[in-house]
Each structure stands twice: as C-alpha cells, then as structure tokens.
C-alpha positions in Angstrom: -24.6 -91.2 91.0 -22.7 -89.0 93.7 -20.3 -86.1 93.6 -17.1 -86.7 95.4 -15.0 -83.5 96.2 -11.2 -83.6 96.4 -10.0 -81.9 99.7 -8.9 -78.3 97.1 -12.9 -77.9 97.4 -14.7 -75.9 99.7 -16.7 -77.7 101.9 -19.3 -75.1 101.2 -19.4 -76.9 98.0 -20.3 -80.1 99.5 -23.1 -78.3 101.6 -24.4 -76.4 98.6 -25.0 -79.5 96.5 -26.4 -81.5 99.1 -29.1 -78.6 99.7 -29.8 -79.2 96.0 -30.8 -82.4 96.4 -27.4 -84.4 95.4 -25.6 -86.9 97.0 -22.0 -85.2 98.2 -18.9 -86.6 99.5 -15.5 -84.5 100.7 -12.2 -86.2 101.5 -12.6 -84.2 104.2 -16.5 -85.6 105.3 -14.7 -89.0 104.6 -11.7 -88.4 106.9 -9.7 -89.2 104.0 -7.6 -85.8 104.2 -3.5 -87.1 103.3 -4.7 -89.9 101.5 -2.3 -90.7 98.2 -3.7 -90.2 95.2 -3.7 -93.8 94.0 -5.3 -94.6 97.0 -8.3 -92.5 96.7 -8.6 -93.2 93.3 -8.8 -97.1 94.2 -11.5 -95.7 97.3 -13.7 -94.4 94.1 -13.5 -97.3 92.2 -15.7 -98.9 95.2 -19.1 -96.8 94.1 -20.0 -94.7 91.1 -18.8 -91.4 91.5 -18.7 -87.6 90.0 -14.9 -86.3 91.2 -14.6 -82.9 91.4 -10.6 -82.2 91.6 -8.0 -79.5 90.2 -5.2 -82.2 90.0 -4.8 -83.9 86.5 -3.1 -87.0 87.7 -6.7 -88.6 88.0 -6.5 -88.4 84.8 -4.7 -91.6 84.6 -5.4 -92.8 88.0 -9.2 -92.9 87.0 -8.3 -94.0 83.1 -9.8 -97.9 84.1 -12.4 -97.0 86.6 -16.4 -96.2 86.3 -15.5 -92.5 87.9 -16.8 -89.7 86.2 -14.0 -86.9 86.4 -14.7 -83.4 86.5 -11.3 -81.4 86.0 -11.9 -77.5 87.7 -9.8 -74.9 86.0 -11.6 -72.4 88.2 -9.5 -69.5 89.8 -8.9 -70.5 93.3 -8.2 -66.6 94.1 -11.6 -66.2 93.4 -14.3 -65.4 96.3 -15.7 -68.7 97.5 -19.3 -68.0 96.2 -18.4 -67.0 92.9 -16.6 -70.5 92.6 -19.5 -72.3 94.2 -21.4 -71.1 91.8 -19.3 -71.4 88.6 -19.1 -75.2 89.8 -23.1 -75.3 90.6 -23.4 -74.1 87.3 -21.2 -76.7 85.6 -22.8 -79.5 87.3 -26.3 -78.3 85.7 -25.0 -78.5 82.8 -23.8 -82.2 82.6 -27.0 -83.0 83.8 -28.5 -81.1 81.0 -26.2 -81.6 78.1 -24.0 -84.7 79.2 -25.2 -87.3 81.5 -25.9 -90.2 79.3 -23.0 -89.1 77.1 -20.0 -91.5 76.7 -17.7 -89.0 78.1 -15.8 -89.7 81.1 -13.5 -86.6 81.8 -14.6 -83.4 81.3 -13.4 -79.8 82.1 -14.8 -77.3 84.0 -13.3 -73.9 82.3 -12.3 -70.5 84.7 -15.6 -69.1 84.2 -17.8 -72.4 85.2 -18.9 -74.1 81.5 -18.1 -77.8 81.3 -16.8 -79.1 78.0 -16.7 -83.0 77.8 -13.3 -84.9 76.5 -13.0 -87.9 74.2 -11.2 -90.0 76.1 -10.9 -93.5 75.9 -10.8 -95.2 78.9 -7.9 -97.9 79.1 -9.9 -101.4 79.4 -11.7 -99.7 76.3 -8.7 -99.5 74.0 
C-alpha cells in the first residue's frame, strides 16, 4: 500500500513520508497537476492506494474503487510543519488502530487524529 497526495499537500509531505519508509506519490511527482477529478480518481483505481485530499468529492468518485481515502480537515493556515506533523501523526495511527479494518474513508480532524467512517462502498450495497 502507498500514500498518494492530492496537489493541496505539501510536497514536504511526500518527502517526510518517504524518509519514513513509505511509498509516496504527489500529483505533482506524477505530473498529474490540472488533472479532473474523475480522472485521477480512475488513475487510482490502477494500484492500491492511501489518498490524502481536502476535497470531499472523492467521496463518490472513490465510492467503487479499492482506494483508501483519507479526508484532511487540517487548517491550511497552519505552519507547514505543524501540518506535516498532524498528518504524520494520523497516518500512525491507521497503521496502529485501522489497517485491517473494513473502513474505507476516514477523517483526519484539525488537530491530526483519524477517525474511520462506515461507509459502504457502492459495488457492496
């Protein structure tokens, strides 16, 4: 599994979890900055991924696909190390409370704890 960061992230984000030993993606890394929505979505759908984004329509853009999506309701007027870290933070604790849940979509709050969603996923229902 891989982390996947929407082009609202820092790259420092990227670089911060690749020196912690994950696998990390950017739009920007990817060259994918512009792309539409649906079209990245459908780009995820080709490998399984943990999407970091601030924009709820991956909500239902990701509703059918085997992408885990991680919703940041982190202040963006915040200093870029205190988000790095509220996100850094967040990501432990998946790994440590959530990753072989059956939770799909979960939110990361303004100050960095990640809460998981029921959420059925379409070709579930």
């Amino acid at each position: 599994m891989q982390f996947f960061l929407d082009e609202n992230f820092p790259l420092q984000l990227h670089y911060s979890l690749e020196e912690s030993g994950y696998k990390s993606e950017h739009v920007i890394t990817e060259k994918l900055r512009g792309i539409e929505d649906s079209e990245l979505a459908e780009y995820l759908a080709h490998d399984q991924y943990i999407f970091l984004t601030n924009d709820n329509d991956f909500l239902d853009l990701l509703s059918n696909k085997e992408v885990i999506l991680f919703i940041s309701h982190v202040p963006q007027q915040l200093k870029i190390e205190t988000r790095i870290q509220r996100w850094l933070n967040a990501i432990r604790d998946y790994f440590q409370k959530y990753k072989d849940s059956k939770y799909w979509f979960f939110v990361i709050s303004p100050s960095g704890t990640i809460k998981p969603w029921k959420v059925t996923r379409m070709d579930e229902s």
